[in-house]
VOZA-238718 format. One record per residue (C-alpha): residue number from 1; chain; y, x, z. Coordinates in nm, 4 decimals. Example, Ala and Ser with C-alpha at 12.3 -4.5 7.8 and 13.67 -1.06 7.14 Angstrom:
BEGIN
SITE  num  cadena        c2        c1        c3
SITE    1       A   -0.4500    1.2300    0.7800
SITE    2       A   -0.1060    1.3670    0.7140
This chain:
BEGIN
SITE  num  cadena        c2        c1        c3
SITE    1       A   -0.9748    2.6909    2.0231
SITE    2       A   -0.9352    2.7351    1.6216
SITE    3       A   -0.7674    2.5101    1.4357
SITE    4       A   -1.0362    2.5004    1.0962
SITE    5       A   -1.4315    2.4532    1.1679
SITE    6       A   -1.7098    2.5651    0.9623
SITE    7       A   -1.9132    2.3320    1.0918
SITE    8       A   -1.8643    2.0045    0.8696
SITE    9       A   -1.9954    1.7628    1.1124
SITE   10       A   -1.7534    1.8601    1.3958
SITE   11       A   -1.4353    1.8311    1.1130
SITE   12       A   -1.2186    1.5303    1.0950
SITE   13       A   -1.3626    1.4411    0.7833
SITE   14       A   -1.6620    1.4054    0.8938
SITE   15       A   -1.5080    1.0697    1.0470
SITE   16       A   -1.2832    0.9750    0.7483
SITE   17       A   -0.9699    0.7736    0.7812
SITE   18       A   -1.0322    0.5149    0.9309
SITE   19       A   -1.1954    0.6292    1.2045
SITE   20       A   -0.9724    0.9453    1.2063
SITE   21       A   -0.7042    0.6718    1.2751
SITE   22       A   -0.9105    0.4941    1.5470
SITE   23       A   -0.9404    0.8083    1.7664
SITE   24       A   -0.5693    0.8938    1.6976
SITE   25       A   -0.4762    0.5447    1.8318
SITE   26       A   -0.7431    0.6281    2.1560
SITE   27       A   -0.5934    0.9734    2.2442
SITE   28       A   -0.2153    0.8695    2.2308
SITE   29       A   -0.3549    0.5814    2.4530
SITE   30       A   -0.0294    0.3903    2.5958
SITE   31       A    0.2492    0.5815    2.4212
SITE   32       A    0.0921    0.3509    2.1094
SITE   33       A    0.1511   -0.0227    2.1043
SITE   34       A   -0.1025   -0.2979    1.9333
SITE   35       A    0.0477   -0.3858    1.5853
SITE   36       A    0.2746   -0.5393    1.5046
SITE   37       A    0.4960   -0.2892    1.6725
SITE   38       A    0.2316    0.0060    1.6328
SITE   39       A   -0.0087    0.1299    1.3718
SITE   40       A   -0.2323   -0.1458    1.2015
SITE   41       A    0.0452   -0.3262    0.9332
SITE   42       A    0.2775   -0.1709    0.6547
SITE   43       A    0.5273   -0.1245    0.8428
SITE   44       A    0.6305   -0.1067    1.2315
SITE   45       A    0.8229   -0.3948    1.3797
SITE   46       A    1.0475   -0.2755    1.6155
SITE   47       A    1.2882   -0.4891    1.8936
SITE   48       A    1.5764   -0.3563    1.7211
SITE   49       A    1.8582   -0.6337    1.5649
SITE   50       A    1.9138   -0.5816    1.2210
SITE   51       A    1.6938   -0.2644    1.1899
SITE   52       A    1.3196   -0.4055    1.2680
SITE   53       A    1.1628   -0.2453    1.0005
SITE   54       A    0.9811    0.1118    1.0149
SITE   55       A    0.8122    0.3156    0.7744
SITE   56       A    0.6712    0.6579    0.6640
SITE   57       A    0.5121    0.8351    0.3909
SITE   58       A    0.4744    1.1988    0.2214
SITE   59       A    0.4386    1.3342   -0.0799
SITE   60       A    0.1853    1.6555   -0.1532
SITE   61       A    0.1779    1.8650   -0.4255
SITE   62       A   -0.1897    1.8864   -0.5956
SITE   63       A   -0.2683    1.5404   -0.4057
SITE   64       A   -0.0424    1.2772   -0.5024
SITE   65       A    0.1069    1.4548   -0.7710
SITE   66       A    0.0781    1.7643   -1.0027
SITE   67       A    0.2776    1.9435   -1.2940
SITE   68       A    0.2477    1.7203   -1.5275
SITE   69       A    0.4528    1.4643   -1.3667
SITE   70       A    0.8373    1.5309   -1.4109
SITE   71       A    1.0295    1.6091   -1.0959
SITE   72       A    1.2563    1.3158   -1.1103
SITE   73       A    0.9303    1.0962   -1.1197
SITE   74       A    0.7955    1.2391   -0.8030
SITE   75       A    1.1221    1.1878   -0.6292
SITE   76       A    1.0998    0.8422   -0.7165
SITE   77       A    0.7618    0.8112   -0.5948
SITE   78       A    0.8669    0.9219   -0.3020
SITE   79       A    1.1343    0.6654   -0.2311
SITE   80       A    0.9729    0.3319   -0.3585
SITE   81       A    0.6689    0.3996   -0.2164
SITE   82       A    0.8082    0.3904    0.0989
SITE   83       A    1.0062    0.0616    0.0151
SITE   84       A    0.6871   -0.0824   -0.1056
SITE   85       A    0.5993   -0.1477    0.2546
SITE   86       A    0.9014   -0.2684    0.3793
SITE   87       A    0.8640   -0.5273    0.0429
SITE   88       A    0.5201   -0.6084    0.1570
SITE   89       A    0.6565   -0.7398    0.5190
SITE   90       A    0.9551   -0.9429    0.3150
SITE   91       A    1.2272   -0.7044    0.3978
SITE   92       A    1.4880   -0.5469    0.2527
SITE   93       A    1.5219   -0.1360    0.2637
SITE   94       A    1.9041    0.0282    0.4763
SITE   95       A    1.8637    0.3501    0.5789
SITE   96       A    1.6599    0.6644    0.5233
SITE   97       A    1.5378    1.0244    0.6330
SITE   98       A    1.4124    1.2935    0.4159
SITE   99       A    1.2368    1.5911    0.5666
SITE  100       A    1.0375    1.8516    0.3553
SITE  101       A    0.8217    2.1545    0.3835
SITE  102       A    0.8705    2.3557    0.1152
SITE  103       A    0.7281    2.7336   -0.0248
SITE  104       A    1.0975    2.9466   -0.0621
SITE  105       A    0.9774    2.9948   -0.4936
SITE  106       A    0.9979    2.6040   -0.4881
SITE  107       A    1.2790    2.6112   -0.8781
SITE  108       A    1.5569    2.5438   -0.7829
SITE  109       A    1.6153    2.3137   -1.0898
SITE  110       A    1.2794    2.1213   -1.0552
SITE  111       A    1.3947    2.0388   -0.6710
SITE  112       A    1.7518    1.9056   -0.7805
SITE  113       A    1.5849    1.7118   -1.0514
SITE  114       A    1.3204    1.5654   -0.7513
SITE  115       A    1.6006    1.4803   -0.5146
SITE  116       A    1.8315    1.2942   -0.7977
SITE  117       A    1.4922    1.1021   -0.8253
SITE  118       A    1.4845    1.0146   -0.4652
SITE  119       A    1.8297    0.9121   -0.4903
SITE  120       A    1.8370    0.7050   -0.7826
SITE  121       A    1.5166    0.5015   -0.6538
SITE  122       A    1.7710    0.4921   -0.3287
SITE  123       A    2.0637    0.3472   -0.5072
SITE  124       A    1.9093    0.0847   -0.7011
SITE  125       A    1.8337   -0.0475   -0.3716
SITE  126       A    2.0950   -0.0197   -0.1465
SITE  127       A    1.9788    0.2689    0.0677
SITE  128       A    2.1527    0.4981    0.2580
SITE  129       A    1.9954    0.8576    0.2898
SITE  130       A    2.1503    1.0183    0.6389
SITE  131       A    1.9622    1.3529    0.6979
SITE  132       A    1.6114    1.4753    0.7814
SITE  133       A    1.4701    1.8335    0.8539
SITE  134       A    1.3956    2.1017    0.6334
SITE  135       A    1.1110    2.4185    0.7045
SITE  136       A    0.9688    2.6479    0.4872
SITE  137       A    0.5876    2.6953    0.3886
SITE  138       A    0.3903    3.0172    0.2581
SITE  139       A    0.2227    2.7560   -0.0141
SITE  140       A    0.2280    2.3826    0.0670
SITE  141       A    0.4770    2.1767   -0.0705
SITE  142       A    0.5588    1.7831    0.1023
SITE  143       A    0.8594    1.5974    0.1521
SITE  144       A    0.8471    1.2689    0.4094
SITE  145       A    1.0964    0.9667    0.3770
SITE  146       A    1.0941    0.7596    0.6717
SITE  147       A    1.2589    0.4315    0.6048
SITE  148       A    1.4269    0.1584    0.7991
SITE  149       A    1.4509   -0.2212    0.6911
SITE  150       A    1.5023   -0.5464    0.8107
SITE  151       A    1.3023   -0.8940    0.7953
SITE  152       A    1.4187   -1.2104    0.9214
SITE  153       A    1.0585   -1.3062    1.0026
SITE  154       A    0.8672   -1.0358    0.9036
SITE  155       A    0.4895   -1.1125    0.6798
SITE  156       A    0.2234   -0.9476    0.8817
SITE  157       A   -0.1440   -0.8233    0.7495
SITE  158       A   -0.3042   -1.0496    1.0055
SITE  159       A   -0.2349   -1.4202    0.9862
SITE  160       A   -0.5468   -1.5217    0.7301
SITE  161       A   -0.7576   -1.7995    0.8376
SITE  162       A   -1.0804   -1.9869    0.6683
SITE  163       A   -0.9861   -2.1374    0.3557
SITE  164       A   -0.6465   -1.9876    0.2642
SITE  165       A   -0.6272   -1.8653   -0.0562
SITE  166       A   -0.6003   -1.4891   -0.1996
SITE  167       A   -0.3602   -1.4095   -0.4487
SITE  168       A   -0.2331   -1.1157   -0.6027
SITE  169       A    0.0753   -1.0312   -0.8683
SITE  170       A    0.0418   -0.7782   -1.1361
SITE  171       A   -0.2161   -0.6254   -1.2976
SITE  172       A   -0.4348   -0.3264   -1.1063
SITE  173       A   -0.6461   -0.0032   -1.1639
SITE  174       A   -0.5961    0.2728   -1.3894
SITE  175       A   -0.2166    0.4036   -1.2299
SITE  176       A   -0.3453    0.7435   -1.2731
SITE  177       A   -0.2577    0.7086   -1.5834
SITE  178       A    0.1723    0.7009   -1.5404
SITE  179       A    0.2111    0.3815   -1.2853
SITE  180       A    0.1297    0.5416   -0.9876
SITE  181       A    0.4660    0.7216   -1.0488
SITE  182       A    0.6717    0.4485   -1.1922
SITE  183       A    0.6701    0.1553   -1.0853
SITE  184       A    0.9071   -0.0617   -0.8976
SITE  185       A    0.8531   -0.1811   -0.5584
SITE  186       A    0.8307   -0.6049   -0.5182
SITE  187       A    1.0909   -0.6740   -0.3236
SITE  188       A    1.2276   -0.9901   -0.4535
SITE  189       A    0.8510   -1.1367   -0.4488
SITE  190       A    0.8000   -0.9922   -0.1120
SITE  191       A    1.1483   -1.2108   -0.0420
SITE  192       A    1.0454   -1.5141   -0.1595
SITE  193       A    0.6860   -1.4605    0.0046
SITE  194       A    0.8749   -1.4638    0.3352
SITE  195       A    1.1145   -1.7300    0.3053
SITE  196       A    0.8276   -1.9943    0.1593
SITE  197       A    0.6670   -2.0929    0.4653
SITE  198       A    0.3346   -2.0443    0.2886
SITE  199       A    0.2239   -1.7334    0.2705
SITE  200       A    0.0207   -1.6484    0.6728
SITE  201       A   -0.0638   -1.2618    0.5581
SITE  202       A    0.0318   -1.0115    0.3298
SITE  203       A    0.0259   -0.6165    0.2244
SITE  204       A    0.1131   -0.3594   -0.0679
SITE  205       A   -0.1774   -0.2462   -0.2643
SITE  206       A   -0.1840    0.1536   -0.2231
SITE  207       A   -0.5646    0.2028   -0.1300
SITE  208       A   -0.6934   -0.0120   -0.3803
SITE  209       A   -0.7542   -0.3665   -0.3228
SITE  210       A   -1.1501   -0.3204   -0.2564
SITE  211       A   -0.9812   -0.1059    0.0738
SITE  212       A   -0.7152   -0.3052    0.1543
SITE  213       A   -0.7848   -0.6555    0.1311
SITE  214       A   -1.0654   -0.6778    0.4384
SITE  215       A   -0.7337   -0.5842    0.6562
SITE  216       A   -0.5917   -0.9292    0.5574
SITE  217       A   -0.8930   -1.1003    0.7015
SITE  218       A   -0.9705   -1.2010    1.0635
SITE  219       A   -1.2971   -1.1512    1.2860
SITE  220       A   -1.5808   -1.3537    1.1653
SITE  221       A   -1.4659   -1.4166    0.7526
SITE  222       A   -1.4916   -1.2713    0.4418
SITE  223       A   -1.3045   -1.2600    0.1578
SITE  224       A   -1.5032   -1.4657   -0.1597
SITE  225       A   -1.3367   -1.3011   -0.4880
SITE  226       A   -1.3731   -1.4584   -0.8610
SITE  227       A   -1.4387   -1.1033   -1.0603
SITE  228       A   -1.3347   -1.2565   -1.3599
SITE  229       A   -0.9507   -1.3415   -1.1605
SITE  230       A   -0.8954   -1.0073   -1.0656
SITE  231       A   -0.5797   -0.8919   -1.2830
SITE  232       A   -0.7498   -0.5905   -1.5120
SITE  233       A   -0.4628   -0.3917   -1.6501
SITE  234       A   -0.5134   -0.1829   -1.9620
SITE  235       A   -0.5042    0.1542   -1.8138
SITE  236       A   -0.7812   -0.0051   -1.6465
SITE  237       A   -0.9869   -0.0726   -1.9591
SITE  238       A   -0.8942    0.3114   -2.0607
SITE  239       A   -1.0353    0.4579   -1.7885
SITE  240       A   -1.3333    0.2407   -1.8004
SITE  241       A   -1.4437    0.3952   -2.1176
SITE  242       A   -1.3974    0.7768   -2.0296
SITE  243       A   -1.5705    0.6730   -1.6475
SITE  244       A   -1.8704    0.4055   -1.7861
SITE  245       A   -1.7671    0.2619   -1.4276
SITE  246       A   -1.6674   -0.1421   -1.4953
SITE  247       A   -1.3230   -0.1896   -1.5716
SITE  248       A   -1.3286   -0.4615   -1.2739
SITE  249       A   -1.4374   -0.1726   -1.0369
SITE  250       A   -1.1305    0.0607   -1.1485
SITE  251       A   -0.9032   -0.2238   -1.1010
SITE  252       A   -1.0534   -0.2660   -0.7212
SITE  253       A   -1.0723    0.0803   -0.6348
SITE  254       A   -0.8123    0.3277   -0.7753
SITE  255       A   -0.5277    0.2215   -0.5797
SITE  256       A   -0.1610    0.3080   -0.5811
SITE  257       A   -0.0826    0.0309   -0.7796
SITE  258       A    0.1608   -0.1078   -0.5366
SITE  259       A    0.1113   -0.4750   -0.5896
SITE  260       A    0.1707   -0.7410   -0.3500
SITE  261       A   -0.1522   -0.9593   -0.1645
SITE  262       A   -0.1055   -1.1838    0.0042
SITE  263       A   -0.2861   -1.5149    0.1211
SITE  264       A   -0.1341   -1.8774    0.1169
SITE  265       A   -0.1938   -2.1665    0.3385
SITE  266       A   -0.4724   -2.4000    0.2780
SITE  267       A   -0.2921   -2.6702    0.2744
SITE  268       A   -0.1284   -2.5429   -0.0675
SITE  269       A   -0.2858   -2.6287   -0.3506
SITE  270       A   -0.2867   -2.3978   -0.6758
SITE  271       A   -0.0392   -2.6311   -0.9029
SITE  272       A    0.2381   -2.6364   -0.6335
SITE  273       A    0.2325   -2.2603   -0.5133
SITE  274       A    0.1943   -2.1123   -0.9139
SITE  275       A    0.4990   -2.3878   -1.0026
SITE  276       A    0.7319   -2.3201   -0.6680
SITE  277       A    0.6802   -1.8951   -0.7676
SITE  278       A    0.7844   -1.9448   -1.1638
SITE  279       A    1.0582   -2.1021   -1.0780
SITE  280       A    1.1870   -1.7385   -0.8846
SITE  281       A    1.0055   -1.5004   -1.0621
SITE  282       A    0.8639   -1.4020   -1.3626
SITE  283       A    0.6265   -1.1219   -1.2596
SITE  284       A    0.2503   -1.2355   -1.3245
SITE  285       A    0.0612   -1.4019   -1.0541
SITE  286       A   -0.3094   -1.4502   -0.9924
SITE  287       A   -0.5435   -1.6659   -0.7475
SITE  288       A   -0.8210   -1.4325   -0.7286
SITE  289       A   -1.0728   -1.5985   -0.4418
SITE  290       A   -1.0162   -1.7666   -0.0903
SITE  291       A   -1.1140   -1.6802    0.2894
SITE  292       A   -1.4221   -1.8187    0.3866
SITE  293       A   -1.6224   -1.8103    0.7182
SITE  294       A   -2.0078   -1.5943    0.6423
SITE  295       A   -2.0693   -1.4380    1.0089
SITE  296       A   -2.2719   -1.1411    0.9310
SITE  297       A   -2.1424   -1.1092    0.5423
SITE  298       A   -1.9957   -0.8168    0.4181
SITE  299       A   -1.5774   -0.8288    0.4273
SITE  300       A   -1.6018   -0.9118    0.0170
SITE  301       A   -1.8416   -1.1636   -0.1487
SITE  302       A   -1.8216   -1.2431   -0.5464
SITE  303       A   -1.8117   -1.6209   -0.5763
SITE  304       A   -2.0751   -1.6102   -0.8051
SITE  305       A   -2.3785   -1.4476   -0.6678
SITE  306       A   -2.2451   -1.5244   -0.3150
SITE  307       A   -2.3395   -1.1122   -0.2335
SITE  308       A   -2.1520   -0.7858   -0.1990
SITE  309       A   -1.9593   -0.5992   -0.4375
SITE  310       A   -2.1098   -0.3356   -0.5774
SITE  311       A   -1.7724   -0.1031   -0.4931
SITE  312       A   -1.7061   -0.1672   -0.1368
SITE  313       A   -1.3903    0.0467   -0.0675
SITE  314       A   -1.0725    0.1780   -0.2376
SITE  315       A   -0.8982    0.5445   -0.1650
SITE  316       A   -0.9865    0.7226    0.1257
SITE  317       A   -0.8511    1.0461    0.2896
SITE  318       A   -1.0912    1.3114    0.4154
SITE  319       A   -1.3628    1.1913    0.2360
């Protein structure tokens, strides 16, 4: 049987991701566990004491990154990246593999500048880098870190419920621009999300929050978003004028802006959550729309026309 397919229909992305991911979940059948502990959250959470944290991602050459970004950039990507999701379950990042496929005219100088990168994003965190795999590739060049963490009581993406609020910190869309590369994972906030007793749900933003936000929300709701709340950042507003797409739409859909959302308890009210957060943190913080229960809705609804988005998704592979 070949590997490649002319045929697109019969291809894998003729399915997309998600589904892709679906079927990958059917054929491993019971060597894969419902989230928590398998796919479905940031991060894996695993039985073990002091190490319950697990998770993976890669880096490819001409997909998440090109020439123009300096080596020491990617290998920083790399790193925080990967401890974006253990911030978005309220953990703190240990230990760490690195594993890489690489083409043998990889420069020698560009891959020690890549791997001081890694390391520095490493450091400035605690993390302890204890070996991986190495294999060589005619053309393709990707390096994995799988990282390990630990969370008292780790945040989960399920956990929403009708009339929690939706908040977000930062500023998204436009990280194509520079953030995508540098930008430093929210571990503190994802801390203090943890520990507050508050927050019922919560993820990273890598998809784009049009993508990633109907994960946070349970059978039978939808997510009701103010368009005017949603945090617009100024790459944003660049990109809106070379695309003549909304900047509100960039700020939805690019992704990789690794932000924390999360949603808060009902119960909460505005006042109290903003005032408990400032007096932690300083990084920006926005209400942006609540959980509400619309059977038959789409998963987001602008509060002011009470319809569907116009964008209804964020970053997709195989698409």
């Amino acid at each position: 049987m070949p590997i490649f397919t002319d045929n697109a229909s019969a291809s894998i992305g003729a399915w997309g991701e998600n589904q892709f991911l679906r079927h990958i979940r059917d054929w491993l059948g019971d060597t894969a566990p419902a989230a928590p502990s398998g796919m479905g959250d940031d991060c894996s959470v695993t039985p073990l004491e002091g190490c319950n944290l697990l998770t993976t991602d890669s880096l490819l050459y001409g997909r998440h990154f090109d020439q123009h970004l300096p080596a020491e950039w990617a290998g920083m990507k790399l790193m925080n990246r990967n401890i974006s999701d253990i911030a978005a379950m309220g953990g703190l990042p240990r230990f760490a593999l690195l594993s890489g496929c690489f083409p043998a005219q990889t420069d020698q100088r560009w891959m020690e500048a890549f791997v001081a990168g890694l390391a520095k994003a490493a450091r400035n965190h605690g993390i302890q880098i204890l070996g991986g795999d190495l294999a060589q590739t005619d053309k393709e060049w990707m390096a994995t870190v799988t990282l390990i963490g630990n969370a008292e009581s780790p945040l989960l993406r399920s956990g929403g419920s009708a009339g929690d609020s939706i908040w977000v910190t930062g500023a998204l869309g436009g990280s194509i621009l520079g953030r995508h590369a540098r930008f430093e994972p929210r571990i503190e906030e994802g801390r203090l999300l943890a520990h507050s007793g508050r927050v019922k749900a919560a993820m990273d933003l890598s998809d784009g929050l049009a993508k990633d936000l109907p994960a946070l929300i349970g059978h039978g709701l939808c997510a009701v978003i103010d368009p005017a709340a949603i945090p617009i950042h100024s790459d944003a507003l660049r990109l809106s004028k070379e695309s003549g797409r909304p900047p509100v739409e960039h700020a939805a859909c690019d992704g990789e802006d690794y932000e924390l959302l999360f949603t808060v308890d009902k119960s909460v009210s505005e006042e109290d959550w903003q005032s408990a957060w400032s007096k932690s943190l300083k990084t920006p913080l926005h209400r942006i729309g609540r959980i509400e229960t619309l059977a038959g809705q789409a998963p987001l609804i602008d509060a002011k026309t009470r319809q569907p988005f116009s964008w209804s998704d964020g970053y997709q592979h195989f698409r």
